[in-house]
C-alpha positions in Angstrom: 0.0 0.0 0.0 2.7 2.5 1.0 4.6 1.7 -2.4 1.4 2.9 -4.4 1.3 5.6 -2.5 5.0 6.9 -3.3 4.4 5.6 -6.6 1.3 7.6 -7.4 3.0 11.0 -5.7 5.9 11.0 -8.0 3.4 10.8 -11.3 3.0 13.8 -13.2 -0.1 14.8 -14.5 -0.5 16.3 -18.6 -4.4 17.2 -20.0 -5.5 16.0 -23.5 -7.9 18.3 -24.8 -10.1 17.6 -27.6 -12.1 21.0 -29.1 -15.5 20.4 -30.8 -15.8 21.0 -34.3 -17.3 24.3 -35.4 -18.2 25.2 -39.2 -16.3 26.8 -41.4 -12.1 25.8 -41.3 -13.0 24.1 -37.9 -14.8 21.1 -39.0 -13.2 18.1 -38.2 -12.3 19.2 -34.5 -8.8 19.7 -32.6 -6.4 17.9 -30.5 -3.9 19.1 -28.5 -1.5 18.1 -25.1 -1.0 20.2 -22.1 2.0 20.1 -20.4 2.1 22.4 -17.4 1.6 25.9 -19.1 2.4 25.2 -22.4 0.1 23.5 -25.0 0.8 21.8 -28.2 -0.9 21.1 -31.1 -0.6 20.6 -34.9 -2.4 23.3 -37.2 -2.5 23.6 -40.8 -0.5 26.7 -41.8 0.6 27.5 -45.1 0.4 23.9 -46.5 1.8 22.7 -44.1 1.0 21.0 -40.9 3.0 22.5 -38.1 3.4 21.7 -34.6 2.7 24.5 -32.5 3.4 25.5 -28.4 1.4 28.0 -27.1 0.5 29.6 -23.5 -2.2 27.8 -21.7 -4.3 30.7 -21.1 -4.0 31.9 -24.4 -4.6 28.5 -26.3 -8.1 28.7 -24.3 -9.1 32.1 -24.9 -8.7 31.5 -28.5 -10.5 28.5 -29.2 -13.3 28.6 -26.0 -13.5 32.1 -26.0 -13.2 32.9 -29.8 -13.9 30.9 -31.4 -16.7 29.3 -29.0 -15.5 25.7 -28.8 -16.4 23.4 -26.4 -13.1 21.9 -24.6 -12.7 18.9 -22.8 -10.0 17.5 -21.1 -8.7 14.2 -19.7 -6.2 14.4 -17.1 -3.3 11.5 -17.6 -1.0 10.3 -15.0 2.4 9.4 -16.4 6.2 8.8 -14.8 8.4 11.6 -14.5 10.6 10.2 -17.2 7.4 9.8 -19.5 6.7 13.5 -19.2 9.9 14.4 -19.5 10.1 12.6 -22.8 
């Protein structure tokens, strides 16, 4: 008992968040990982698919806020060395 209890306070903790799709360029919905502050995600840009990091805050304002997505989020316990990777 006192090993998963050591174990389970030395996981860190990163959100998935999945944004409904809206109409227009929005359609097929977005993905992205939060680590800490920073989020990451892939957008189309120029072409190309980019991966892009962003400010927490701001990454919700845009899409929740602006755009008026829905967002949820899934919270994910993983090592330290996971989350480092």
């Amino acid at each position: 008992m006192l090993l998963l209890c050591v174990s389970s306070a030395q996981a860190k903790v990163f959100q998935f968040l999945y944004l409904e799709a809206s109409e227009g360029n929005a359609s097929g919905g977005h993905v992205a990982v939060q680590l800490g502050d920073t989020v990451y995600h892939y957008q189309y840009d120029n072409a190309l698919i980019r991966l892009f990091k962003r400010d927490a805050n701001a990454f919700r304002v845009d899409y929740q806020f602006i755009q008026n997505r829905s967002l949820h989020s899934a919270d994910l316990n993983v090592s330290d060395v996971t989350y480092n990777l």
